[in-house]
N, C-alpha and C positions, 0 to 999 in steps of 0.2 A: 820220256820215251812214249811211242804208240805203240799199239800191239800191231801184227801180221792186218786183222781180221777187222780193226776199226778203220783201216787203210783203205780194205776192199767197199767198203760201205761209203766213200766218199764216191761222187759221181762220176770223175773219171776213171773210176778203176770198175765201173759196173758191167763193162764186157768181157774182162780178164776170165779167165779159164782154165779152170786148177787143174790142173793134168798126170795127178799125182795123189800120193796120198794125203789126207790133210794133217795129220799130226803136228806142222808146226805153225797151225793157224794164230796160236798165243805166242809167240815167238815175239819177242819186243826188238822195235827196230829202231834203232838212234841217227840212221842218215839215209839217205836214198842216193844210189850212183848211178854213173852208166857205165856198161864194159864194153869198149870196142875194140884198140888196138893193143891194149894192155896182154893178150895173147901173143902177136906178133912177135913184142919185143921182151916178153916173161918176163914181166916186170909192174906186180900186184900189191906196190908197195902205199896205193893210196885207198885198198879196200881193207875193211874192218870187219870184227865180229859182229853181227847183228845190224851189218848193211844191207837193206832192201834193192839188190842188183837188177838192173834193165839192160838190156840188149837187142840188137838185132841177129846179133850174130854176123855181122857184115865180115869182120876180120877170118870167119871160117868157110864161105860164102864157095870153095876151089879148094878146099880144104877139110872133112866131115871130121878128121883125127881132131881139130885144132878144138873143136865143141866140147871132148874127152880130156883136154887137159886143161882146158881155162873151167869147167866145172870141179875138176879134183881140185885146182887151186883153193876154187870160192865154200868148198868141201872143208878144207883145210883149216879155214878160215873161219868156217860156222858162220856164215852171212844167216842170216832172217830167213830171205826168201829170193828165189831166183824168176822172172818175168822175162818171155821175149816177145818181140816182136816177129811177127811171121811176114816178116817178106823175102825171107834166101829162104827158111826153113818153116815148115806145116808139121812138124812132128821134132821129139828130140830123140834119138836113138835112146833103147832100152835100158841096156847097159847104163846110162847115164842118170838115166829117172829111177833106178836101184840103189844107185851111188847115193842118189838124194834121197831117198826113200829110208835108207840104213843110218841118216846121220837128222831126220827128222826135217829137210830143209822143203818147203813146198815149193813147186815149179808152175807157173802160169805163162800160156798165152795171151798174147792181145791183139789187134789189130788199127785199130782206128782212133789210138792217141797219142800225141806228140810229145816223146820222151822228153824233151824242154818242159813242157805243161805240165808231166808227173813230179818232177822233179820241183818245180814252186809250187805246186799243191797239195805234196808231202810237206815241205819245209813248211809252208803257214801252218799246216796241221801241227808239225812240231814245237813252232812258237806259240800257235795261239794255246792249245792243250798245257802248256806252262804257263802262260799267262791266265786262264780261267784257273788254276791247277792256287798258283797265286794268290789269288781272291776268292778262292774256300778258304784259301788260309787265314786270309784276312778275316772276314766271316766267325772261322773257328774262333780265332783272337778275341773278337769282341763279345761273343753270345754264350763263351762259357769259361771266362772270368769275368770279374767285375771293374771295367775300363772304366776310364774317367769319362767325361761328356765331352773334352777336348780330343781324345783318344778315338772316340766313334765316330766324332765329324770328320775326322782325318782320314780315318779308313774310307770313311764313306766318300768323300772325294775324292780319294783313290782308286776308289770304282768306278765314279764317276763325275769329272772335273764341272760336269753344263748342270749334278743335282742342284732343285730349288730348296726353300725349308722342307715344305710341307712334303710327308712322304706316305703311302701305303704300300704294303707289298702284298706277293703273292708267292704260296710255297705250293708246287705241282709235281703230284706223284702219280705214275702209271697205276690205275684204276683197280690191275693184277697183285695184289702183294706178291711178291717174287723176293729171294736174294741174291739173284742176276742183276747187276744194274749196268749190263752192255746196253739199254737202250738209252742211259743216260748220256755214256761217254757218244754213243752213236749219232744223238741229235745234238750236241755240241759241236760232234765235229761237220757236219752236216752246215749248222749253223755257221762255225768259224770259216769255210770251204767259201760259202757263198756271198762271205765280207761280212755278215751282220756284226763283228766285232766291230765296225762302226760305228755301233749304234752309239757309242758314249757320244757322240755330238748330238744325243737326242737326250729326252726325258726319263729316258726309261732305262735301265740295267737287266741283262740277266746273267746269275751265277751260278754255278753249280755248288749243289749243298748234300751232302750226305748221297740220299738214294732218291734224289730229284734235283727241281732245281727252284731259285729264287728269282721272283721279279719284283724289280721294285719302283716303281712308277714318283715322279717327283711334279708338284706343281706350285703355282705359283698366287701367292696368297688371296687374289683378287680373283682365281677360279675357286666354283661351286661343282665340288665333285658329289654326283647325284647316285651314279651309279658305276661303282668299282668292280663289280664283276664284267660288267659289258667292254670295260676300258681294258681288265686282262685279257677277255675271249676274243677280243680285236687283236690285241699285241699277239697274242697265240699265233692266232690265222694268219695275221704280215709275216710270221716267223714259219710259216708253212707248217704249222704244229695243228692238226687235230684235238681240239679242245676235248670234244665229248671220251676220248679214251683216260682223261685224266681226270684225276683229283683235285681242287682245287682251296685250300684254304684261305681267307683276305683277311689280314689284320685290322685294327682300327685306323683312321688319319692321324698322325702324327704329325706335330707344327714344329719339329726340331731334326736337324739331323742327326743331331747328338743321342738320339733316343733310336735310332737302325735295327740295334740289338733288341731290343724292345718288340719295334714293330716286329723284326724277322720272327722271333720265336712264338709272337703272338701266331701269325701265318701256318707258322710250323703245328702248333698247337691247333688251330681249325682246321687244318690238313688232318688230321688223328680225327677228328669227328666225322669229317666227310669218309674214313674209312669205315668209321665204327656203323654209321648210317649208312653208308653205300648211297650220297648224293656226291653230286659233280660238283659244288661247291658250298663252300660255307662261312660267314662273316664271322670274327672271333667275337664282336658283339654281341651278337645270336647265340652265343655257346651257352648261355644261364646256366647252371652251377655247373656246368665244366669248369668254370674259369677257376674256380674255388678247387677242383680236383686238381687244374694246370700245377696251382700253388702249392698242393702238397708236393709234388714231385721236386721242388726245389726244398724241402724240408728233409734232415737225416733222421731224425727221431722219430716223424711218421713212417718213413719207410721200412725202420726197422722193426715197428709194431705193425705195419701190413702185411712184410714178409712171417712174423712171427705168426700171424691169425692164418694169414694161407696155407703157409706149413702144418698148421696144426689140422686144418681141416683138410688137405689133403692127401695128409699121414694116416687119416682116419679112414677116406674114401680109400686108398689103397691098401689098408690093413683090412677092410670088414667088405670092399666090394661094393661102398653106398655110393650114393648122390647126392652127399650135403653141399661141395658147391655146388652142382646143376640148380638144386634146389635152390639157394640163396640167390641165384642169379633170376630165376622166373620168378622168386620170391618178389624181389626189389624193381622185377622189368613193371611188374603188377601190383606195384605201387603197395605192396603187404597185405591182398587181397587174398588170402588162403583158398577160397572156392574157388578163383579164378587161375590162383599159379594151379592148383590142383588140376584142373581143364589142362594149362597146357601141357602138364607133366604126365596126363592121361591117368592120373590117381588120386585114391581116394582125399580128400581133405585130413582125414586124421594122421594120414601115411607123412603128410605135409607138415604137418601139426609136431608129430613125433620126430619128425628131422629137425622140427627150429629150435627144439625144445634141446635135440642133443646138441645142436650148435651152443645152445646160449650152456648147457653144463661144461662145453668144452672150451668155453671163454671165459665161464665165470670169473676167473680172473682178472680180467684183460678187457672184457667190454658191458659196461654200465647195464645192468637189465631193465630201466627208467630209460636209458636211450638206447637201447641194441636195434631198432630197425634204422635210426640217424645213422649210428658208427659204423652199421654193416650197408648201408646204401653208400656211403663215401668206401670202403674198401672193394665191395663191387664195383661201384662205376671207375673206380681205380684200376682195378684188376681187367676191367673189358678192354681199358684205354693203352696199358702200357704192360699188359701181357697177351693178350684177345688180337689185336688190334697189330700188335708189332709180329704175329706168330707167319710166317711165310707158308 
């Protein structure tokens, strides 16, 4: 299903005119019909709940009463959302936009699109939104378990049947951290609307993934790819997507397609730096010891000795009112330079001094005093990547 409000963002529906109140703009719609003579003959046996209804209104046209009863029908019914066309009627009686108003159903005008045309451009929106819907699945399937290599190349030419070996991807997130991701499903359908689900008879894929989406570019062994960002911000702009509002992470090349999962999550992972830094893009090659952080995150042992060390200094900054992480974190941005985190904390260096010092009494436990700036640099840049970084 689509919701009411991804509908109106397709391009035919960009002069529709909500005339009402908008309360059921999330309303999920499972078909799109039209109502003409089904008034006439009271006989609404082929509308359903959560049908997005179009009209002209022709069948009431010598008739205003007949508007009043083929709406308490579609009332009745719980349709999505009611649309007409204004060529009998410029207005719908009051009475009637109350009716709709009380049962949450929104009402739009239109004028200048042909109810045939809404109708196949709902329905692709319906299949295509299932078919990308599909291949996050697929996606999910491969990147968080552990598939065979037979398993990924399957998937992977289920994306897309013209992939060569050789593969890079790209993972692209709106530039904003938000946890709104309407402009995900927005530029998909966008995309889907305007046929680019064509594109499988090309080289390239895109999927939607989580709270962005994935591209993955495929080539052919006897090309020399030089420059992988240029080859996305190209695919961007054919796909009418403004590059500069996103994020963009690039995996390494991969010679295998059995390795998808692989490339994806690398993508995914140079996407999380491009936040953490606030650039437009990032190679996961370029990450130098992130890569090493990516890899504790797939460790359980580490994770429960990071949450243990955060907990611990955080229990403390919330019991006495301090700044042991803030500290720890300009500690480690400055490389363990104490006069220099001091500058940016605007305090004295001893004030600095005395905070590392209750850090390291409050790990004595737990992290080596021979290595406490190594183990607290790796739970830091932990901590900026997959707490800092994911906070909306």
């Amino acid at each position: 299903m689509v919701k009411v409000n991804e509908i109106l963002n397709l391009d035919l529906f960009s002069n529709f005119r909500l005339i009402n109140k908008n309360d059921g703009l999330s309303k999920d719609v499972g078909n799109i019909v039209i109502l003409e003579y089904e008034s006439i003959i009271n006989n609404y046996a082929g509308f359903c709940e959560g049908d997005f209804v179009i009209s002209s209104l022709f069948f009431a046209k010598d008739n205003e009463s007949l508007i009043r009863e083929a709406f308490h029908h579609l009332v009745e019914l719980n349709v999505a959302a009611i649309a007409v066309k204004t060529i009998f009627f410029d207005t719908i009686p009051d009475d009637v936009i109350n009716m709709c108003n009380a049962s949450n159903i929104p009402v739009f005008t239109f004028n200048n699109a042909y109810m045939e045309d809404l109708i196949v451009c709902v329905n692709d929106l319906l299949k295509g939104k299932q078919q990308y819907l599909i291949a996050e699945e697929h996606l999910n399937s491969i990147i968080n378990t552990t598939p065979s290599k037979h398993t990924v190349e399957h998937t992977a030419y289920e994306i897309n049947p013209h992939f060569s070996n050789n593969i890079v991807s790209a993972y692209i997130t709106k530039k904003e951290l938000t946890k709104d991701y309407n402009w995900v499903i927005s530029c998909f359908n966008r995309l889907l609307y305007k046929k680019y689900q064509q594109l499988s008879s090309y080289n390239y894929s895109y999927v939607k993934y989580k709270n962005g989406m994935v591209l993955i570019y495929s080539f052919k062994n006897e090309e020399t790819i030089r420059d992988c960002a240029g080859i996305f911000l190209n695919i961007l702009k054919k796909l009418d997507i403004n590059p500069e509002l996103f994020h963009i992470g690039i995996s390494s090349i991969h010679s295998s397609l059995s390795e998808l999962n692989l490339c994806i999550t690398e993508s995914v992972n140079a996407n999380m730096i491009c936040h953490n830094k606030d650039i437009q893009y990032m190679y996961y090659d370029n990450c130098g010891f992130y890569k090493y952080i990516f890899a504790y995150n797939t460790n359980e042992s580490f994770k429960i000795l990071y949450n243990k060390i955060i907990n611990i200094i955080t229990e403390y900054d919330n019991q006495y009112s301090s700044s042991l992480l803030d500290t720890l974190i300009a500690y480690v941005n400055n490389n363990g330079e104490i006069n220099i985190t001091a500058k940016t904390l605007f305090q004295h260096p001893n004030t600095v001094r005395y905070r590392i010092k209750k850090v390291k009494e409050l790990l004595n436990d737990i992290v080596d005093d021979s290595s406490f700036y190594e183990e607290i640099f790796i739970i830091i840049r932990y901590y900026e990547l997959y707490d800092i970084s994911t906070q909306a």
